[in-house]
C-alpha positions as YAML, in Angstrom:
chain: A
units: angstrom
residues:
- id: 1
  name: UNK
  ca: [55.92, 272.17, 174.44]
- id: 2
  name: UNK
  ca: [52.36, 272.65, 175.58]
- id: 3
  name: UNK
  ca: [52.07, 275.51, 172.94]
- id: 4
  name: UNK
  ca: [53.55, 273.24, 170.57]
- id: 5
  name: UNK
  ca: [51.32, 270.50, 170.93]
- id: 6
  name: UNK
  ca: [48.12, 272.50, 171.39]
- id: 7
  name: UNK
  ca: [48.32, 273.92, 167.88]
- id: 8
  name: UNK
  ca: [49.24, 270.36, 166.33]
- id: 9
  name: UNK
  ca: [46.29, 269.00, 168.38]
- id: 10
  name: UNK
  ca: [44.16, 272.06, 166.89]
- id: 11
  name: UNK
  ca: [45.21, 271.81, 163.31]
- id: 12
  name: UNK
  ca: [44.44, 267.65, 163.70]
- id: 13
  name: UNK
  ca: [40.68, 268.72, 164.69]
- id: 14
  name: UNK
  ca: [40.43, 270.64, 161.34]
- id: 15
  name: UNK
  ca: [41.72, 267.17, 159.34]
- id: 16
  name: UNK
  ca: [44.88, 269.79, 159.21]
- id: 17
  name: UNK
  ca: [47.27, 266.67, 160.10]
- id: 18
  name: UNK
  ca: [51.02, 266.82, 158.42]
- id: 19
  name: UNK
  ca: [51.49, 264.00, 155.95]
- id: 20
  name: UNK
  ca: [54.45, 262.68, 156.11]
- id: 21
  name: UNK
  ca: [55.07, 261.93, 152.35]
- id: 22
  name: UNK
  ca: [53.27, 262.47, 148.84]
- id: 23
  name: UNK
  ca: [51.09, 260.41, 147.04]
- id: 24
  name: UNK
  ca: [50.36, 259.31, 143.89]
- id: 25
  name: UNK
  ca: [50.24, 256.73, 140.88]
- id: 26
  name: UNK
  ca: [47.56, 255.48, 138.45]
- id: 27
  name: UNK
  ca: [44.56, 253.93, 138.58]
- id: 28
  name: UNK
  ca: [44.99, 249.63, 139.24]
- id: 29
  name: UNK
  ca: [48.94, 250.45, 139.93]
- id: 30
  name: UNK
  ca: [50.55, 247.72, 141.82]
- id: 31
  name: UNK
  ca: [50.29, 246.54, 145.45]
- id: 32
  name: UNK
  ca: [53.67, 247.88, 147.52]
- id: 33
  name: UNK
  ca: [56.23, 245.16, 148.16]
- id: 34
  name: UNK
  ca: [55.11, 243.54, 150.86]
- id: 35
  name: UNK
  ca: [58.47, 244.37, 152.84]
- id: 36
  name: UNK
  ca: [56.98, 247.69, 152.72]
- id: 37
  name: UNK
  ca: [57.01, 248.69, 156.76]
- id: 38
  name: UNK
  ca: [55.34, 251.70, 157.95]
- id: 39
  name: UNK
  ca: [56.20, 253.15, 161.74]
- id: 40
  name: UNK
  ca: [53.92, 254.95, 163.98]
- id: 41
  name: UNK
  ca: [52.83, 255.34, 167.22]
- id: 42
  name: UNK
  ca: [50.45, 254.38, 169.58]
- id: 43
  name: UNK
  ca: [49.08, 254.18, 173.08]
- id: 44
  name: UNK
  ca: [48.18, 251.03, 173.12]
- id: 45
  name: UNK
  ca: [50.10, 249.91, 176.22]
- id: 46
  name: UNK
  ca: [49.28, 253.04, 178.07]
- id: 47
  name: UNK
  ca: [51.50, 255.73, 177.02]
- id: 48
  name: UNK
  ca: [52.56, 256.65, 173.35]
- id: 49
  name: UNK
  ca: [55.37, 254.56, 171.97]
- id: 50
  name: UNK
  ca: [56.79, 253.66, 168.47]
- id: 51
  name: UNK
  ca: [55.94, 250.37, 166.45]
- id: 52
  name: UNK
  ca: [56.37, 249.60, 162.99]
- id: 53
  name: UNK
  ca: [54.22, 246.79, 160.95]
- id: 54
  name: UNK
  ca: [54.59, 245.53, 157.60]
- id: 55
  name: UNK
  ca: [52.25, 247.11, 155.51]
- id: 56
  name: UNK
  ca: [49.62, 243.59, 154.99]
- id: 57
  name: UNK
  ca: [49.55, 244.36, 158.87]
- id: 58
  name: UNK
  ca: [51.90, 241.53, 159.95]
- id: 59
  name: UNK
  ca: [55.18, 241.88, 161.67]
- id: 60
  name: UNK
  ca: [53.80, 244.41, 164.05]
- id: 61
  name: UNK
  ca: [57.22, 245.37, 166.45]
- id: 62
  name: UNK
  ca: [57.00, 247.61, 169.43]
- id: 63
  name: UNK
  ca: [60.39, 249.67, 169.26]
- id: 64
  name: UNK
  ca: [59.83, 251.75, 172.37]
- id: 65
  name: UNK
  ca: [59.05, 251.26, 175.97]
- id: 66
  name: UNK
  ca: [59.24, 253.36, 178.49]
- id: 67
  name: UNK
  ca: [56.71, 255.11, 180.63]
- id: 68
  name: UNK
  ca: [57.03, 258.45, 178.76]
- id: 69
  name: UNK
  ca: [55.95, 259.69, 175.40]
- id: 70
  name: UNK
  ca: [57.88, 258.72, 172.58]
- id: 71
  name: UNK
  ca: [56.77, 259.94, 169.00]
- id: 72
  name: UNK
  ca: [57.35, 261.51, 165.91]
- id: 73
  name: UNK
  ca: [58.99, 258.85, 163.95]
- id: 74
  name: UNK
  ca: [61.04, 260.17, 161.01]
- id: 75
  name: UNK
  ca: [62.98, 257.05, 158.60]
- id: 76
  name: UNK
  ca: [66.26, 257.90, 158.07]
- id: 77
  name: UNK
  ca: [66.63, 258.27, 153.64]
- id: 78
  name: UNK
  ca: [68.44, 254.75, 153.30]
- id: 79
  name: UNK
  ca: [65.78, 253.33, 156.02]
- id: 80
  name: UNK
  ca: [68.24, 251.66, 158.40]
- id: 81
  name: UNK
  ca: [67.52, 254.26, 161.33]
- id: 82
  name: UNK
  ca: [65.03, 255.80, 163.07]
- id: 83
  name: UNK
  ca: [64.62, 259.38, 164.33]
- id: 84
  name: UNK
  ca: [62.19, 260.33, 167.08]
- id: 85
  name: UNK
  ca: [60.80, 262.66, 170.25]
- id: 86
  name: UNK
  ca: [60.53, 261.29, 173.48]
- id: 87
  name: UNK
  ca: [60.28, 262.65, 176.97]
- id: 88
  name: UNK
  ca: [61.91, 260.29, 178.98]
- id: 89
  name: UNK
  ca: [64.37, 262.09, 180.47]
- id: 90
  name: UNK
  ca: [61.74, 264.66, 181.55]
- id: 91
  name: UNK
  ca: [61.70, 267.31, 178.50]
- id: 92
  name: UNK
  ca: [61.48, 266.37, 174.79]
- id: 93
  name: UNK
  ca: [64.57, 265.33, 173.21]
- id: 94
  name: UNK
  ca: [65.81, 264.01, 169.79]
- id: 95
  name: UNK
  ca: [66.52, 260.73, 169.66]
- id: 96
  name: UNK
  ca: [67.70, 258.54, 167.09]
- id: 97
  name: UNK
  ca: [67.63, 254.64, 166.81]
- id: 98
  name: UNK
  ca: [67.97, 251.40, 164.62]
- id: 99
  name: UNK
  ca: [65.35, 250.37, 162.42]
- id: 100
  name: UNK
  ca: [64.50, 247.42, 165.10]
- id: 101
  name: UNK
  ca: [64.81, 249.87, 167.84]
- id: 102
  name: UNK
  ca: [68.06, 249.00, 169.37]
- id: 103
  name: UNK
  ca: [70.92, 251.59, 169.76]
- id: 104
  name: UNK
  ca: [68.75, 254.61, 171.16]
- id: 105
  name: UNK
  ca: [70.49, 257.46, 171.40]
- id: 106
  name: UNK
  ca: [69.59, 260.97, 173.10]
- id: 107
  name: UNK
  ca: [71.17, 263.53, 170.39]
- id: 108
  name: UNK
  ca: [70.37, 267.02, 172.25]
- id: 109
  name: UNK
  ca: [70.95, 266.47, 175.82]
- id: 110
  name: UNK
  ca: [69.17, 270.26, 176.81]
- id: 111
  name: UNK
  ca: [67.06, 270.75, 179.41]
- id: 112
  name: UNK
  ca: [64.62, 272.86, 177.06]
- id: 113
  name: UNK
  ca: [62.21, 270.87, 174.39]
- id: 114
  name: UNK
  ca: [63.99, 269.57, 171.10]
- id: 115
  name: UNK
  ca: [61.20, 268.54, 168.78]
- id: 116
  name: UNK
  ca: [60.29, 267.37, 165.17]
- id: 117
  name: UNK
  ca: [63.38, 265.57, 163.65]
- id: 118
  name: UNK
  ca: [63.66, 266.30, 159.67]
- id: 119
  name: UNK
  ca: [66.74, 264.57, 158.06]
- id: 120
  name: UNK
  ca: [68.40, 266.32, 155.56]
- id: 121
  name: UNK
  ca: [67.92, 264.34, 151.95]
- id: 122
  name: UNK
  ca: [71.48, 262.75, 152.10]
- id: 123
  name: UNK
  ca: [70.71, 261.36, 155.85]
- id: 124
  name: UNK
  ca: [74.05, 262.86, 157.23]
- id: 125
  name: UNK
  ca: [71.83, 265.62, 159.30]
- id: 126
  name: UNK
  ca: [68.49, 266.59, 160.79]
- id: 127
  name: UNK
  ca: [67.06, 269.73, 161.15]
- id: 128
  name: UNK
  ca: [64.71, 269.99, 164.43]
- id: 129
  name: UNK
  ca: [63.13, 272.74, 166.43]
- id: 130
  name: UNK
  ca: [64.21, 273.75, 169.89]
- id: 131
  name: UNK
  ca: [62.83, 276.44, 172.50]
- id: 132
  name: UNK
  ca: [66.45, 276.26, 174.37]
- id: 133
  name: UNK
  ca: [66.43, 279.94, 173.86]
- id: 134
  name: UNK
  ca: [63.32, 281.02, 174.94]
- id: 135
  name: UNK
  ca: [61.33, 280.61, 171.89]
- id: 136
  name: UNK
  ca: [61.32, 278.00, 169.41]
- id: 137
  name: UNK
  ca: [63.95, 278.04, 166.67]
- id: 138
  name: UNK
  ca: [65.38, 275.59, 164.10]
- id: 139
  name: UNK
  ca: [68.00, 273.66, 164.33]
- id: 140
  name: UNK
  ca: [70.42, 271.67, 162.71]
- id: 141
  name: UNK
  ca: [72.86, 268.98, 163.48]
- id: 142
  name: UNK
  ca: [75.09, 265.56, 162.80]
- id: 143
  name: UNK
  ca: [72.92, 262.74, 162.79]
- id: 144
  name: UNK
  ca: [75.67, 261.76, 165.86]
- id: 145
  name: UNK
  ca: [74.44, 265.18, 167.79]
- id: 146
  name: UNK
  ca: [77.50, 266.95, 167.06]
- id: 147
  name: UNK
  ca: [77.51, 270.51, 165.40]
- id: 148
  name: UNK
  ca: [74.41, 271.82, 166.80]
- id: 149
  name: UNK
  ca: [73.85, 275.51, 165.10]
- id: 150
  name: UNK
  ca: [70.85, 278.10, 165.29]
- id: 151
  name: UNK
  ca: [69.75, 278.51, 162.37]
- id: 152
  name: UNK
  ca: [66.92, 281.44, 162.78]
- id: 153
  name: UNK
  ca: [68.04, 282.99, 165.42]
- id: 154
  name: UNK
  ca: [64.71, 285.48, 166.14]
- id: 155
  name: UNK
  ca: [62.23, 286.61, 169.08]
- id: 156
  name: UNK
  ca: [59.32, 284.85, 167.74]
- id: 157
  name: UNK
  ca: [58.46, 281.25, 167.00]
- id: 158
  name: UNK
  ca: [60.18, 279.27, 164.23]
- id: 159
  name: UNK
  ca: [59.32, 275.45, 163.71]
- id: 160
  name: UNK
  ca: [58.17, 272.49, 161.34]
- id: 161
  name: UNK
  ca: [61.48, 272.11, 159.49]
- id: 162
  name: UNK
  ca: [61.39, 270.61, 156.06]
- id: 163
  name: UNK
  ca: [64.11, 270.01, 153.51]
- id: 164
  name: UNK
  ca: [63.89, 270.74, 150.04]
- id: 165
  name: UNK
  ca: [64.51, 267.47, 147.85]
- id: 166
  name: UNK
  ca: [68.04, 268.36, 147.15]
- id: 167
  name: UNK
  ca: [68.78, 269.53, 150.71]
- id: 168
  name: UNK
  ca: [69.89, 272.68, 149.52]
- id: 169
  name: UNK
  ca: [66.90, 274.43, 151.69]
- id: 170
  name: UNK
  ca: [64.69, 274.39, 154.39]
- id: 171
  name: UNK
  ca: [61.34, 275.74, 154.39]
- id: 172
  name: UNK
  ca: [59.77, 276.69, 157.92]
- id: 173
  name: UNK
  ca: [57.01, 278.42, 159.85]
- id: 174
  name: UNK
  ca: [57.24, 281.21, 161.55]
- id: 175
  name: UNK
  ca: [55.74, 283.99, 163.83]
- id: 176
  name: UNK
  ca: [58.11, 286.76, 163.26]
- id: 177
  name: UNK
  ca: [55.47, 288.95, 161.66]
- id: 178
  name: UNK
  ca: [52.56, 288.41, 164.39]
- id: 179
  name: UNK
  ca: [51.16, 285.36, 162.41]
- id: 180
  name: UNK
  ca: [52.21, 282.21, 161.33]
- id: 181
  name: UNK
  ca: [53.78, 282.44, 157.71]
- id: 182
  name: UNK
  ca: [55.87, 279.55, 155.32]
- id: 183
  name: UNK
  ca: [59.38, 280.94, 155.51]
- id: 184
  name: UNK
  ca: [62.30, 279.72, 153.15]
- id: 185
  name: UNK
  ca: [66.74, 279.87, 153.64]
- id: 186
  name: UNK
  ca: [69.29, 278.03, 152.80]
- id: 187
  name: UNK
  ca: [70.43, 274.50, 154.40]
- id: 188
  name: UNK
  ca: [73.13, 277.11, 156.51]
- id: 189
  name: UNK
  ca: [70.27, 279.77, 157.65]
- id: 190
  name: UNK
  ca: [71.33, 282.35, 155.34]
- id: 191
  name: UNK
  ca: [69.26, 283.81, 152.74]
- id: 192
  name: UNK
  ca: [65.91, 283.95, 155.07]
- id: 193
  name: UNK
  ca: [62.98, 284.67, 153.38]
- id: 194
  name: UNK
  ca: [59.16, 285.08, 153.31]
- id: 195
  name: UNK
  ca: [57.14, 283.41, 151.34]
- id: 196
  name: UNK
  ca: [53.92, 284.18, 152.18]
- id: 197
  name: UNK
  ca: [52.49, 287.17, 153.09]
- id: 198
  name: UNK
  ca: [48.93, 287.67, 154.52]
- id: 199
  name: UNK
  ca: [47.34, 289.08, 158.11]
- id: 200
  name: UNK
  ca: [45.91, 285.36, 158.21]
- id: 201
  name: UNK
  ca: [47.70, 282.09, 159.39]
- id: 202
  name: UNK
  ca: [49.72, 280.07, 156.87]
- id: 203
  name: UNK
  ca: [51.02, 276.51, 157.68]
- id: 204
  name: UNK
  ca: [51.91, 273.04, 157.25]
- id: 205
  name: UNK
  ca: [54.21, 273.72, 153.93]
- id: 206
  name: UNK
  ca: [55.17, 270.51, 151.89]
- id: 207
  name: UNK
  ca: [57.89, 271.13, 148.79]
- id: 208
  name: UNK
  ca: [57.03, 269.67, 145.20]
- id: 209
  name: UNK
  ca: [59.29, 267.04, 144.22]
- id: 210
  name: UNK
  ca: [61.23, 268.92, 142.15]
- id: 211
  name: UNK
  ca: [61.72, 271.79, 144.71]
- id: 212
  name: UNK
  ca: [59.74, 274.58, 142.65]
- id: 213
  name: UNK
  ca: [56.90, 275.10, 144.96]
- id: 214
  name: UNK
  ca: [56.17, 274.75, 148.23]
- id: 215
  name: UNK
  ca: [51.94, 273.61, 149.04]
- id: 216
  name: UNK
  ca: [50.77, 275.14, 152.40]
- id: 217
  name: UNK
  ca: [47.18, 275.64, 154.30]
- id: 218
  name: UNK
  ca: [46.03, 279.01, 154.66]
- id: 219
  name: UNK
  ca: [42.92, 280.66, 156.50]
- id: 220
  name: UNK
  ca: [43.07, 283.86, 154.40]
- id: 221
  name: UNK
  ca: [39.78, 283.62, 153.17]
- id: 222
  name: UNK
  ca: [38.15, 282.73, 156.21]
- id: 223
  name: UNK
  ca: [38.48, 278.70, 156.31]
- id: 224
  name: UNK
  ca: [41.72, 276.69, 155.76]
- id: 225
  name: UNK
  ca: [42.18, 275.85, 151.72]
- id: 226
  name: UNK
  ca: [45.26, 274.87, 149.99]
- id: 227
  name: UNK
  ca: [47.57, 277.23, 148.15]
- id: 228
  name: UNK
  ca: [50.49, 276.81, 146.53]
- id: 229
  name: UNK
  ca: [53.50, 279.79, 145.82]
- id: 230
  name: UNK
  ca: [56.64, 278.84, 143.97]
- id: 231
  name: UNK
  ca: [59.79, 278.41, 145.85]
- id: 232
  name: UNK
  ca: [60.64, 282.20, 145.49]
- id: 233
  name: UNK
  ca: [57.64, 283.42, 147.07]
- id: 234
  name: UNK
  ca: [55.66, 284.15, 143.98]
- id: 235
  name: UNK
  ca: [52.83, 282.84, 142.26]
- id: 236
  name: UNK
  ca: [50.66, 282.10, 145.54]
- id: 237
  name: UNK
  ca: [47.90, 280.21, 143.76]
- id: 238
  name: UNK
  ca: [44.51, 278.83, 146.27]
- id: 239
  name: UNK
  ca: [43.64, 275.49, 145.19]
- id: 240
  name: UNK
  ca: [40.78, 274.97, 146.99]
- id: 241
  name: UNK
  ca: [37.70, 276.91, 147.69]
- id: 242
  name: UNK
  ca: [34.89, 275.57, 149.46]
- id: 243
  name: UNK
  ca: [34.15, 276.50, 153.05]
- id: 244
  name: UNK
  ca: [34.97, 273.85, 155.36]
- id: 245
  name: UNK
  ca: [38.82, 272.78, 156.47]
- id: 246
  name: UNK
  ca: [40.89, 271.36, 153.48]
- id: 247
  name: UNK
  ca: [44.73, 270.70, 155.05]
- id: 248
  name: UNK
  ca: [47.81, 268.60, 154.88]
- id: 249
  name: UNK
  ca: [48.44, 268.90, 151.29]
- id: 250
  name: UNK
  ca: [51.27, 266.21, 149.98]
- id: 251
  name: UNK
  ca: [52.49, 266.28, 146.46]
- id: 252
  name: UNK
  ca: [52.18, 262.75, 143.93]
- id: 253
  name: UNK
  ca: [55.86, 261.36, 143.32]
- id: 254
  name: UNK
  ca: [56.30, 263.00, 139.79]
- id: 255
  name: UNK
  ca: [54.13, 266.07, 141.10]
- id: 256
  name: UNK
  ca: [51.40, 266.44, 138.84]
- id: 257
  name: UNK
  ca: [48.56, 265.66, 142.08]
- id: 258
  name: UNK
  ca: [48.20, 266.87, 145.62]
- id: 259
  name: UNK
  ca: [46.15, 264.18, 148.31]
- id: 260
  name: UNK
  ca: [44.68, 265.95, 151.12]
- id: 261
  name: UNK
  ca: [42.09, 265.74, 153.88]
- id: 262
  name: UNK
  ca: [38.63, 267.58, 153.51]
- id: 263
  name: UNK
  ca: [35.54, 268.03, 155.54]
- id: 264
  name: UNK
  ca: [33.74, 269.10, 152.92]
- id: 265
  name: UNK
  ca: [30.93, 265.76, 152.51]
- id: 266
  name: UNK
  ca: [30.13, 266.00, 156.40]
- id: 267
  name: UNK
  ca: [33.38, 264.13, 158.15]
- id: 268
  name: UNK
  ca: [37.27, 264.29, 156.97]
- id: 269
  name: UNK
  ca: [37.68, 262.07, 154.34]
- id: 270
  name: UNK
  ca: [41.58, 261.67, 151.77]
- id: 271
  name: UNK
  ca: [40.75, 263.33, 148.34]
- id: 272
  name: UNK
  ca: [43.42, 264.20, 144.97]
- id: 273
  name: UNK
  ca: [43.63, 266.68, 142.98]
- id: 274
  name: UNK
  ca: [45.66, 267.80, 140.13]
- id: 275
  name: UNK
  ca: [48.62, 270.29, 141.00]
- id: 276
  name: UNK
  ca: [46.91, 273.03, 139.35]
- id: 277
  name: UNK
  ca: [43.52, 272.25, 141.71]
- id: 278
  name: UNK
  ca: [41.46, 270.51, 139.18]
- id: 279
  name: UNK
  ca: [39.64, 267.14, 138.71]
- id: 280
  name: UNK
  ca: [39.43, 266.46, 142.40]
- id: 281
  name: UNK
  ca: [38.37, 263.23, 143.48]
- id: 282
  name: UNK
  ca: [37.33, 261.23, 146.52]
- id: 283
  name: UNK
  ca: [38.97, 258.33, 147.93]
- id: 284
  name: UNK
  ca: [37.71, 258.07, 151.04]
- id: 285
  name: UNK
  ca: [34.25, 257.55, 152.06]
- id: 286
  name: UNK
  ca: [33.53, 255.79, 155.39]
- id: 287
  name: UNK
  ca: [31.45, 257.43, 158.32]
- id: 288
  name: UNK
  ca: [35.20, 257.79, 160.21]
- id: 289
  name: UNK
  ca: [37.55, 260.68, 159.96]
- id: 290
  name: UNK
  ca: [40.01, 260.11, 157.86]
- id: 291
  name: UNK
  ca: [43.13, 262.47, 157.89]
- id: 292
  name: UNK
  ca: [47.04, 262.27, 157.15]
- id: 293
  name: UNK
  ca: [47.61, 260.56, 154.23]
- id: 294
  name: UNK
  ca: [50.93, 259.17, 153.41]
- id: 295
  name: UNK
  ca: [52.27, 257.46, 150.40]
- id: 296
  name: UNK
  ca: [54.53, 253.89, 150.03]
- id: 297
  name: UNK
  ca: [57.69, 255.05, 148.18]
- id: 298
  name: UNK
  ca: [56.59, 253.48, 145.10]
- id: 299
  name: UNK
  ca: [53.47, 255.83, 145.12]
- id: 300
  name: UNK
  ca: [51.34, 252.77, 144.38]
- id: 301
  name: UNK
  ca: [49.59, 252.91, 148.12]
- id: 302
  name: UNK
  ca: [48.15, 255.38, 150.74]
- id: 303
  name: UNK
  ca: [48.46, 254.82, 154.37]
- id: 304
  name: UNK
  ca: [45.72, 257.00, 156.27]
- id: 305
  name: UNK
  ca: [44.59, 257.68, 159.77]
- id: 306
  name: UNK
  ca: [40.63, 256.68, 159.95]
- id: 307
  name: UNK
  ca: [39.66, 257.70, 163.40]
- id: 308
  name: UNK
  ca: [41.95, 255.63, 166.08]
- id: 309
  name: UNK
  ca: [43.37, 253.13, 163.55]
- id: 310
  name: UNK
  ca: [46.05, 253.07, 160.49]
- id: 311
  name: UNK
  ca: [44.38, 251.99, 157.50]
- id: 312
  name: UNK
  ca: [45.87, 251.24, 153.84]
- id: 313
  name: UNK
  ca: [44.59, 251.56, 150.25]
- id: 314
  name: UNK
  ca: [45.64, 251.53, 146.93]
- id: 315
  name: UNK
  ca: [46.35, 255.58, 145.25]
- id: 316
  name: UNK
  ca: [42.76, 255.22, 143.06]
- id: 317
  name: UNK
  ca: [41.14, 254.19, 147.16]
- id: 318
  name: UNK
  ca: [40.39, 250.85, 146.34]
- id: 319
  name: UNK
  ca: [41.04, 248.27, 148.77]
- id: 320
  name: UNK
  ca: [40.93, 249.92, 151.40]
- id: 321
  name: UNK
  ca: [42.09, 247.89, 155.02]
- id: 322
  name: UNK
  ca: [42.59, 248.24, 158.06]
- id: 323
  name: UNK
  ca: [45.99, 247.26, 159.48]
- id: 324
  name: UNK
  ca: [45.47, 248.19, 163.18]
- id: 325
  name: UNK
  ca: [42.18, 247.76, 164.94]
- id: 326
  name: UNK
  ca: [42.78, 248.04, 168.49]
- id: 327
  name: UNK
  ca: [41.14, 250.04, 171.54]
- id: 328
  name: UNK
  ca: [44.01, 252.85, 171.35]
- id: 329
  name: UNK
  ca: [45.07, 255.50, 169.22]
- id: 330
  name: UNK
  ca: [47.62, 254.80, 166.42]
- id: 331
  name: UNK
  ca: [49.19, 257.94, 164.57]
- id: 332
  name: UNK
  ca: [52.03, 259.52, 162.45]
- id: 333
  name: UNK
  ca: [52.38, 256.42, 160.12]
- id: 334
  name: UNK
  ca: [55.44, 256.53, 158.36]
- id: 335
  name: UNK
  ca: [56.58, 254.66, 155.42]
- id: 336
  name: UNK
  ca: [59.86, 253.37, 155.34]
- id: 337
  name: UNK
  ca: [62.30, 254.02, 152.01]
...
């Protein structure tokens, strides 16, 4: 766990920070519904814990308490559940919930860490990562905790599950070869294989909409830039090129742009970019960081991290607000379906 969460905490520094969905849509495109909720959590009352809040920044609903962490939040597909971490019961454990919180449920029951829910595209599994055998592997299971099954099954360090969009795959990182590479096998763990290949570190994978390529941040060339490869490991392309941290690449709804975070104007601010890495653009320009973009459904809005607070604006970055502004940190915000 402490390994874990040292390199997510390291990767956040370099405005390396997962998004949790693509984004997208043109210029002047319609506001999201406003029944649009987005979940994330916070510290506000003293230890992390999950909320959710309509995305005008009404509604806000603490789903959580306890005195532990609880974090993560991943929407089930048809939006009616909730999977999560927390460390309640001493270690971190799956956990799965409601949409209004009630009905928690503790899926792994191990006295080892079980981390970062995925579920699979048809919402009847999720994929996770677990150290229960001495190093961290992935995992999948029922969405009732049944059926648990190794699915890498190695000496080194597999984690960040994430399904392909028609849950036929799972791509992965892993340590096997000394570093951190993007890993691809099928939804059953057969068929393993590497993707990327360099002595450097390659992370934080996100799949194309269509499931042809895979984006991922890479520190080949000295700083962390975006590459893409296609889905059987060829045609590793670097997007970027600049020499300051560009990370947490996420893919437009109908795939033709790629948001990100960048340091490259003097602080982390969201920019786009065409799938091919041109005409990039910022969208982001206030003197906070501003990190882990991640799109309404609809693609027509962008919910961002800008220093402690979730903040909302349309896919060109107009209107930008605010929809927290409190004296804690809020993070992971999550869209629901």
């Amino acid at each position: 766990m402490k390994i874990a969460r040292a390199a997510i905490a390291f990767l956040l520094v370099l405005c390396l920070a997962v998004a949790l969905s693509a984004c997208g849509g043109d210029d002047g495109a319609p506001a999201a519904p406003a029944a649009a909720k987005i979940a994330f959590m916070s510290d506000r009352d003293g230890n992390p814990e999950i909320y959710v809040i309509n995305a005008d920044g009404s509604g806000q609903s603490r789903l959580t308490n306890n005195p532990t962490w609880d974090g993560a939040p991943a929407w089930s597909p048809d939006g009616t559940r909730m999977a999560f971490e927390s460390s309640r019961e001493g270690n971190d454990e799956v956990y799965v919930m409601n949409a209004d919180g009630s009905g928690q449920t503790n899926l792994t029951h191990n006295s080892a860490n079980d981390r970062q829910p995925a579920w699979s595209p048809d919402g009847t599994r999720l994929a996770f990562s677990s150290n229960r055998d001495g190093d961290y592997e992935i995992y999948v299971m029922n969405v009732d905790g049944s059926g648990e099954t190794n699915l890498t099954n190695n000496a080194a360090h597999d984690w960040h599950p994430a399904w392909s969009p028609d849950g036929t795959r799972i791509a992965f990182t892993s340590h096997r070869d000394g570093n951190y590479e993007i890993y691809v096998m099928s939804a059953d763990g057969s068929h393993q294989t590497r993707l990327t290949n360099s002595a450097a570190e390659d992370v934080l994978r996100a799949w194309s909409p269509d499931g042809t390529r895979v984006a991922f941040t890479s520190d080949r060339d000295g700083d962390w830039d975006i590459y893409v490869v296609n889905a059987d490991g060829s045609g590793v392309t670097k997007l970027t090129d600049n020499p300051v941290a560009d990370g947490g690449p996420t893919w437009s709804p109908d795939g033709t742009r790629i948001a990100f975070a960048s340091g490259r104007d003097g602080n982390s601010d969201i920019y786009v970019m065409n799938s091919d890495g041109s005409g990039v653009t910022r969208l982001t320009s206030s003197p906070a960081s501003e990190y882990a973009p991640a799109c309404s459904p609809d693609g027509s809005r962008i919910a961002f991290l800008a220093g402690r607070d979730i903040c909302v604006m349309r896919a060109d970055g107009s209107d930008p607000t605010c929809v927290t502004d409190i004296r804690a940190m809020d993070a992971a915000p999550a869209w629901s379906p």
